[in-house]
N, C-alpha and C positions, 0 to 999 in steps of 0.2 A: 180420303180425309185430308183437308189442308192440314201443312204441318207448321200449323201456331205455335209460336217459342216467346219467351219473353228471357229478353238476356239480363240477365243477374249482377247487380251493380255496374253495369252497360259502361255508365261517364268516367266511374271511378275506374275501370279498368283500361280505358283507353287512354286516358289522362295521362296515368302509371306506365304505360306500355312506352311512353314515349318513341310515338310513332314519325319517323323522319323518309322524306323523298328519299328514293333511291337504294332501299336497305331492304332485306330480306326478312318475314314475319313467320310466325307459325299459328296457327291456332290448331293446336290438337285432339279440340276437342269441340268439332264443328258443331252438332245438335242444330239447332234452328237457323244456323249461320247470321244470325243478328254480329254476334260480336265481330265476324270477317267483315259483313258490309262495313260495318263502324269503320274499321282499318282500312277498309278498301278506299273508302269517302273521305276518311281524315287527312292520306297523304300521296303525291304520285308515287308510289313505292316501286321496288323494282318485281318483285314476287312474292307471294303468298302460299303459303302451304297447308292446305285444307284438307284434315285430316279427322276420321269418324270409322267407329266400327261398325255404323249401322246403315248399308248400302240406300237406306231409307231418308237416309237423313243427305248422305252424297247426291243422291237424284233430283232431290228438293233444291240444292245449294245451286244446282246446275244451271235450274230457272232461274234462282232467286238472283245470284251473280252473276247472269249473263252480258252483264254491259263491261264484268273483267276478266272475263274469262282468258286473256291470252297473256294475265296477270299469274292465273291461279294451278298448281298442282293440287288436284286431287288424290288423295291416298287412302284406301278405304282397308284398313288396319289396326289396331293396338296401336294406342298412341305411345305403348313403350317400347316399340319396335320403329318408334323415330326415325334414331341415327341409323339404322340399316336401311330404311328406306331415301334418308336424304340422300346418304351416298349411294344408290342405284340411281338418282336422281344429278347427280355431281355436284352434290350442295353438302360443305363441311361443316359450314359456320354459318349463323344466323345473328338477328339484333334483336330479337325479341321471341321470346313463346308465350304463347297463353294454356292455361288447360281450367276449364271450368267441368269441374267432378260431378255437378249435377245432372240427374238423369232429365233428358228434356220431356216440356211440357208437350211434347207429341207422342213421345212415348206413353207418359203415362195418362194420356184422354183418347188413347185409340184402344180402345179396350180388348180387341185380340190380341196386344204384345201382352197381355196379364200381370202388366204392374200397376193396376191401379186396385184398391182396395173398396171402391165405391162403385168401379163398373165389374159387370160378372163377366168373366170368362174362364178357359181352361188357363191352369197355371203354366206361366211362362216366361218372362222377366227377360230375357234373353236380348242383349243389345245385338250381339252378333249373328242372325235368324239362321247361319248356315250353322252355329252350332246344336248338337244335337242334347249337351248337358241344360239341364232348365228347373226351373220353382217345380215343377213337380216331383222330380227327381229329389229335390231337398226335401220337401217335405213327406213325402213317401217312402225313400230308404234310408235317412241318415237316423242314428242311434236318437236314445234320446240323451243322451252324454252331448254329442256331436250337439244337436240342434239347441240345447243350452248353452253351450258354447258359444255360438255362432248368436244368438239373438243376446247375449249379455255382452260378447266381445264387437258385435258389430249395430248392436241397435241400441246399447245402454239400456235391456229391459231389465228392468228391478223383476217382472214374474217370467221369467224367461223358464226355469225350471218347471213351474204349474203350466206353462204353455205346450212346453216339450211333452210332458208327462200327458196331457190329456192330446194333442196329434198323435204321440202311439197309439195312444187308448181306443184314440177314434178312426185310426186306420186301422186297428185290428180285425176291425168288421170290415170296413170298407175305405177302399182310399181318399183319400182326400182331391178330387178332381179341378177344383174351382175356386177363383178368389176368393167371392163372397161366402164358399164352404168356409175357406180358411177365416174371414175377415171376422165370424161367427162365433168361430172355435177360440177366436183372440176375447174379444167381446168376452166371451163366459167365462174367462180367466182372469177378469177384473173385477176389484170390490166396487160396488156401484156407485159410491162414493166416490171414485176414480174414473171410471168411466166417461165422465164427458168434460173430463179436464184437458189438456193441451191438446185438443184434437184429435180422433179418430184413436182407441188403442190399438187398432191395428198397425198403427203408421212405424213403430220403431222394429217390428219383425218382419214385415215387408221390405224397410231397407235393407234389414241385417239377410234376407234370401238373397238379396236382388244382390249384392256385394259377394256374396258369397255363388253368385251364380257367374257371373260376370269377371269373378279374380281382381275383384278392384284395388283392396291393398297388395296383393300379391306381388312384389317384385317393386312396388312403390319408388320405394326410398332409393335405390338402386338407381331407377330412372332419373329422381330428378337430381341426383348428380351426375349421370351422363347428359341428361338437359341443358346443365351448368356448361358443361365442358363443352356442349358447341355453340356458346355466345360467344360472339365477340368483344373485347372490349367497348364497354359503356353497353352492351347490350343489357335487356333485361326482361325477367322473367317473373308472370303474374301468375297465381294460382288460385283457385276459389274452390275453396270445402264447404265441405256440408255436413262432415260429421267431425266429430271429435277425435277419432286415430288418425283421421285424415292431415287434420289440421295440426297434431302435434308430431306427426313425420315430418311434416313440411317447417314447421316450427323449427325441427331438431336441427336438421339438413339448414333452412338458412342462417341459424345461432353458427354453427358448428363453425361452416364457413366463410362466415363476417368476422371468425375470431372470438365469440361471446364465448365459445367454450374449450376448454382445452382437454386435455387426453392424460390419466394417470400411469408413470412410467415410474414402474417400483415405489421410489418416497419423493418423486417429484410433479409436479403440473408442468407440463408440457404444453407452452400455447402453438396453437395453429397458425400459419401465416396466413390472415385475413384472402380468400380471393373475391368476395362479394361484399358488394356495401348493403344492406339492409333501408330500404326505401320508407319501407313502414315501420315504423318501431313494434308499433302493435297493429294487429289488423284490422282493417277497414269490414266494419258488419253492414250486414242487410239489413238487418232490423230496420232505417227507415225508411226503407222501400214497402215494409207491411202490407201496408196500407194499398199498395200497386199491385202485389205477388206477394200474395200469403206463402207462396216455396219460399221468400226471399228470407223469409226470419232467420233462419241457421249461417245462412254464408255468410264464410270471413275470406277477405283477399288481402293475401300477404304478396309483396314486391321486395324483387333483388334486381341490384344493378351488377353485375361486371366488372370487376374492375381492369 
């Protein structure tokens, strides 16, 4: 299958990136590599760092950038294991990251990775295909404690507990093997009066797996202040979420470090000395992209500069 992507706020992100000859980029979060060519095409840069944990998505890029290839590292990892790989790489400092959190649109229209909720296959959500943890495993042995949890804290489901409660029920017979099993078992846990409102009710417990399959917030926040710390001056760093923990981490982290917020020390406020200037005040939404990529409705792109 070609692997069709459509990059997600594409102008607005490279606008932001402020991409200059001769400076070092990262995109962490390769998927369809649209947003690399953008960089690649907008300026003579000196290198590009093209990084993805889905070795599917690195083979594709190979083609797709082969007129810069002698531009580009490929790194096919955790984009939070970054800085250990720049420096295997001799690269300490950069002028720009991007990391777009969306799962690409080849992932989810090949219908054997098993994250789509509209094609059938065996459940499997798995960015990384050499790992062996997957959608099935979630929805087959986690509590149903656990999988409330996960679909209130990771997909904002208002029936996240009637969901939970009927996949025990219905693995007690038998497990649950397949999307469209699961997409089903969602479906019957909605009042039908809800049901064909914002789209598919499958759609916010399929993220909440696929996050929790994948470790997506896990270690987050952590990251993008090591992200922070290998800009360069005037460098800067774009990010584009898709859900709401996502984007008030990212929130927290560039308030914190523009200085918007300070730190309480016994009966005092404590301000932080500013290291980032805050490019967007507020974030830059998808929403009018709609119209182009119904994915695009949720993404916001928030921008810091370096100081």
């Amino acid at each position: 299958m070609e692997y069709n992507h459509f990059s997600v706020l594409f102008n607005d992100t490279l606008e932001n990136l402020n991409i200059r000859d001769g400076k070092i980029y990262v995109d962490g979060t390769l998927g369809g590599s649209g947003h690399s060519l953008g960089i690649l095409e907008k300026a003579n840069i000196k290198k590009l760092i093209c990084n993805d944990y889905d070795t599917a998505a690195i083979e594709n890029a190979k083609n797709k950038l082969k007129k810069y290839l002698d531009k580009i590292i490929f790194i096919n990892d955790d984009y939070k294991n970054l800085k250990m790989n720049l420096n295997i790489n001799n690269i300490d400092k950069v002028d720009g990251i991007l990391l777009d959190l969306g799962v690409s649109s080849y992932q989810i229209d090949t219908p054997e990775r098993g994250f789509s909720y509209i094609h059938d296959a065996k459940l499997d959500m798995r960015m990384d295909t050499n790992q062996k943890f997957s959608a099935y495993e979630v929805v087959n042995e986690y509590s149903e404690k656990d999988l409330t949890e996960i679909f209130f804290k990771y997909g904002d489901e208002r029936h996240a507990k009637r969901i939970a409660q009927e996949i025990v029920k219905q693995r007690s017979t038998n497990n649950i093997e397949t999307t469209l099993e699961l997409a089903e078992l969602i479906k019957r846990c909605y009042p039908l009066k809800e049901a064909s409102i914002n789209g598919n009710p499958a759609k916010k417990v399929f993220q909440a797996i696929r996050i929790e399959v994948n470790h997506e917030i896990e270690g987050f926040e952590e990251f993008l202040y090591q992200a922070i710390d290998m800009l360069n001056s005037k460098g800067r760093m774009c990010v584009i979420t898709f859900h709401s923990l996502e984007d008030r981490i990212v929130k927290h982290v560039f308030n914190k470090l523009s200085g918007n917020l300070g730190f309480q020390n016994k009966n005092n406020i404590v301000e932080i000395e500013p290291t980032v200037i805050k490019i967007t005040k507020k974030p830059i939404l998808g929403e009018k992209e709609e119209n182009i990529n119904k994915r695009s409705s949720s993404a916001k792109l928030r921008v810091i500069e370096k100081i």
